[in-house]
C-alpha positions in Angstrom: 92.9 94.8 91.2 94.2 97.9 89.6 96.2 100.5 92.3 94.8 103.8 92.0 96.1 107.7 92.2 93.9 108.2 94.8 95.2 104.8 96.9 98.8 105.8 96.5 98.6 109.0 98.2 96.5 108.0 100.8 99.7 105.7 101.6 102.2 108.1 100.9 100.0 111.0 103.4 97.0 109.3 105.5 94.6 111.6 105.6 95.5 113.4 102.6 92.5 115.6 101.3 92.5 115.2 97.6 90.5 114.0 95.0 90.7 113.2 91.2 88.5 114.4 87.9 89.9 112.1 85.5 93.6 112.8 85.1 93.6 115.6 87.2 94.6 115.4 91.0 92.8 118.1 92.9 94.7 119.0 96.4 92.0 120.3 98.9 94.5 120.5 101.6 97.8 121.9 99.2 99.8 119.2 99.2 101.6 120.0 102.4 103.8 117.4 101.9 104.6 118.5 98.3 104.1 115.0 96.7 105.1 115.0 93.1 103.6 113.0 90.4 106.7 110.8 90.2 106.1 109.8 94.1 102.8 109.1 93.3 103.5 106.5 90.3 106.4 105.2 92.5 104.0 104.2 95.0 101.5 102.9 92.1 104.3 100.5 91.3 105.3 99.2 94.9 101.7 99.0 95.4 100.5 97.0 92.1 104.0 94.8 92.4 103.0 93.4 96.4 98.8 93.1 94.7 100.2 91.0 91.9 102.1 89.1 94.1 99.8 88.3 96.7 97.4 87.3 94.0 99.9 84.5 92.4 100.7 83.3 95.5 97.1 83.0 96.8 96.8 81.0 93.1 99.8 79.0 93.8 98.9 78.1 97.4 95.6 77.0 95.9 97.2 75.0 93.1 100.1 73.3 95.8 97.1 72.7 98.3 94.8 70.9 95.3 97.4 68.7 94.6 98.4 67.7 98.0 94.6 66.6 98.2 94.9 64.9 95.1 98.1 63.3 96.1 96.4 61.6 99.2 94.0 60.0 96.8 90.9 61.8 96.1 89.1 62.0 93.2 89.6 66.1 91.6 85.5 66.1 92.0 86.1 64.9 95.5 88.9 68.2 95.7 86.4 70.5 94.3 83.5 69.6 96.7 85.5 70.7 99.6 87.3 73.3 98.4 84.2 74.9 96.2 
């Protein structure tokens, strides 16, 4: 999943009241807070850095979890019937 504009200034303010028309970030509220654009990719990054690692570690739990099944003797069919 791809982290947004929008998503990282709804965690930098909650509640913010903003929206965006392509590249352009439209402040309904001002921008109280003053959040600059360099905030606002900062928070991108933290953002899409803990997505991409909670994806590979749902993959390797996955992968470590097939092969303990496999390791106690079933057949990978056998694997993928109970694990879909």
């Amino acid at each position: 999943m791809i982290i947004g504009t929008l998503e990282a200034i709804m965690k930098l303010k909650p509640g913010s009241q903003v929206s965006q028309h392509g590249d352009e970030i439209i402040w309904h509220d001002d921008n109280p807070m003053n959040i600059t654009n360099q905030q606002i990719e900062d928070k991108k990054a933290e953002l899409q850095a803990a997505e991409d690692a909670r994806v590979a570690q749902e993959v390797a739990d996955k992968n470590s979890g097939n092969q303990k099944l496999l390791d106690l003797g079933l057949s990978q069919a056998e694997v993928d019937a109970l694990t879909g």
